[in-house]
N, C-alpha and C positions, 0 to 999 in steps of 0.2 A: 556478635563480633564477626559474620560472615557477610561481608559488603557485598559480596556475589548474590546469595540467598535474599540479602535485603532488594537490591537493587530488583532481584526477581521480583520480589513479594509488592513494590511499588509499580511495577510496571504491571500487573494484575491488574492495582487497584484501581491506577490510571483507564486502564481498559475497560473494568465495571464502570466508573464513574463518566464515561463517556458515552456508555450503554444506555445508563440513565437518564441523559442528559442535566446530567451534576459537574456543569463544565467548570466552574469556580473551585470544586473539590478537587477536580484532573490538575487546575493549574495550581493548587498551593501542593500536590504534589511533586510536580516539575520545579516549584521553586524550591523546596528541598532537596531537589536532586542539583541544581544550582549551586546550594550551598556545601554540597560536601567536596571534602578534600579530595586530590588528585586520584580518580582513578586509574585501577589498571585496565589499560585500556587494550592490552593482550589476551588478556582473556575472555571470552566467548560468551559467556554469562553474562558479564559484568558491562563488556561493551556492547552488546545487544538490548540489553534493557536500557544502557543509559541513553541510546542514540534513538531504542522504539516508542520511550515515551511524548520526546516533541514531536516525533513522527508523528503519534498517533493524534497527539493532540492538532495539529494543524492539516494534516489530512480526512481524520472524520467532521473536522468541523467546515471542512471546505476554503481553510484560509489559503490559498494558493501565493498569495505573494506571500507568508510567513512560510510554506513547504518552500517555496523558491529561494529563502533566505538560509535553508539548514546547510550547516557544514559539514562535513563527512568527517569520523574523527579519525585523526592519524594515529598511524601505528594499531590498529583496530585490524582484525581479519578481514578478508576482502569480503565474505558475504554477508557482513556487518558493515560493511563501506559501502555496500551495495544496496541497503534500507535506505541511506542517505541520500546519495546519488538517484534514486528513484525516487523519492522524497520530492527531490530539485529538479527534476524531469518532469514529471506530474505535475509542481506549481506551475512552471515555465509554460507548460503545453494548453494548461487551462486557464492561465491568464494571457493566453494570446501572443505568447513570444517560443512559437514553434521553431523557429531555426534558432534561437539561443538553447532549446532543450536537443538540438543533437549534438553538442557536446556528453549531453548523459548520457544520451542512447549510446555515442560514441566511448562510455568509459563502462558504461555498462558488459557490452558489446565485448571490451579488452578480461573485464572480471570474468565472464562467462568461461572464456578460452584460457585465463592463468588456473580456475577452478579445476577448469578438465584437464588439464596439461597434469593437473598433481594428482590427480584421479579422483576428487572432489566431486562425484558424477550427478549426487545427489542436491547438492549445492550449485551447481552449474548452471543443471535443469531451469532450479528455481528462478535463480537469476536472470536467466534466458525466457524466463514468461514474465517479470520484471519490464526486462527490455521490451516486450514486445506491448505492454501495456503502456507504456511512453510513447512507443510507436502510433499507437493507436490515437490516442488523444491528441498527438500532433498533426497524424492524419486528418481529425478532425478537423484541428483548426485552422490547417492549410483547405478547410471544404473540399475533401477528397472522404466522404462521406463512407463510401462502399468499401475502400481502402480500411480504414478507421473500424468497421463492425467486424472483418475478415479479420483482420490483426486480434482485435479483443477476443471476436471468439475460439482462436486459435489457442489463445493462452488461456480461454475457461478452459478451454476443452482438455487442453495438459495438465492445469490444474487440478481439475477433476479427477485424472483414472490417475493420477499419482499418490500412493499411499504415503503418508507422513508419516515420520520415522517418529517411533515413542516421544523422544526428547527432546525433539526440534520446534521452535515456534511455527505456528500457523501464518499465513499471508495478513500483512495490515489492513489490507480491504480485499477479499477476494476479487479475484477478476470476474466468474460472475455475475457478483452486484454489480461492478463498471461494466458489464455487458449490459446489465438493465439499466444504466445510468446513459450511457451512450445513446442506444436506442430510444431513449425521452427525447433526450438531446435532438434526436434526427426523429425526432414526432413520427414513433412506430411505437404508442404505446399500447399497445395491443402484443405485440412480441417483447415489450419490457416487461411488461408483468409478466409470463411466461419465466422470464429470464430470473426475473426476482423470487417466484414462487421458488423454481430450485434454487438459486442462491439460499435460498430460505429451508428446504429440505436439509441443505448440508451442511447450513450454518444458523441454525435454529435461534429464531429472538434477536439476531442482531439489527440495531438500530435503523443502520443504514439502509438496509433491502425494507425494512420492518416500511419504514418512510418513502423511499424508491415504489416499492407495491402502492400504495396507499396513493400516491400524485399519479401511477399509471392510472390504476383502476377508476379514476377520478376525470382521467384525460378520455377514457373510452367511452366511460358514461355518458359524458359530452359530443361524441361524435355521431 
């Protein structure tokens, strides 16, 4: 009877099941989250899992024009509107429509500063390596290459020495691994895999880097 707790316990499974690649199990979850009645979309719990599961599902699987399509839910806390909005930043940036993704950076950019205004310092932060990884992938795709890695790694690098608070969720793809994703991108895969190894140090088994290593290590062998 705890739709919070539930809502938690689905956004796990979505995450395992995406790990696996058991992508068909991730989406008959999401369609159960579909069909349930109105949630409260006030609270913290409840609207962070409902809005991190299509997150998750369209960003680990690289569907960029479906990340580009996600709505940010209202009346939801801003660093929960802030999953979203990076969400639709990320699509924008990586299917090639960089100047429609500064609108996020730009709403990103406003959460950051209403987060620190209420002294949210911890939430801010986050948000603020959020932005910077929209930044980055638009740098890319405006081919401002050296721009695009300096941005990414700026946000590993925060991400990294910042301890996560007990109860708080983790990043939907570390910037890390988009640091070794980037650097593929810009055929330096020799320093991607570097990037993914620690991606992989701090975030043990996940998919993405698991995959990211594996096409560097692949691309160097080649060289």
């Amino acid at each position: 009877g705890d739709t919070g707790e539930e809502l938690h316990a689905m956004d796990y499974l979505v995450y395992a099941y995406l790990q696996s690649g058991r992508d068909n199990e991730a989406a008959q979850v999401i369609q159960q989250l579909k069909n349930m009645p109105e949630l409260k979309a006030s609270d913290f719990k409840t609207s962070y899992a409902a809005t991190a599961m299509p997150v998750r599902y369209a960003v680990e699987r690289g569907q960029w024009s479906d990340a580009a399509g996600i709505v940010p839910p209202p009346a939801a806390p801003p660093h929960v509107v802030a999953i979203a909005v990076w969400a639709r930043g990320m699509g924008l940036a990586r299917s090639g429509h960089a100047s429609e993704a500064q609108a996020e950076i730009d709403r990103l950019r406003q959460i950051e500063a209403q987060l620190r205004t209420s002294g949210n310092d911890y939430w801010a932060t986050q948000v603020g390596i959020l932005k910077r990884e929209v930044m980055a992938w638009s740098a890319q795709a405006d081919k401002k290459p050296d721009e695009a890695a300096a941005l990414m790694r700026a946000a590993a690098d925060e991400e990294d020495a910042i301890e996560k608070l007990p109860v708080t969720p983790g990043p939907i793809v570390p910037a890390r691994e988009q640091l070794g994703y980037l650097l593929l991108e810009q055929n330096h895969p020799d320093l991607a895999l570097r990037e993914f190894e620690t991606a992989l140090e701090n975030a043990p088994g996940r998919r993405g880097a698991l995959q990211g290593a594996v096409r560097a290590a692949e691309a160097v062998s080649r060289k």
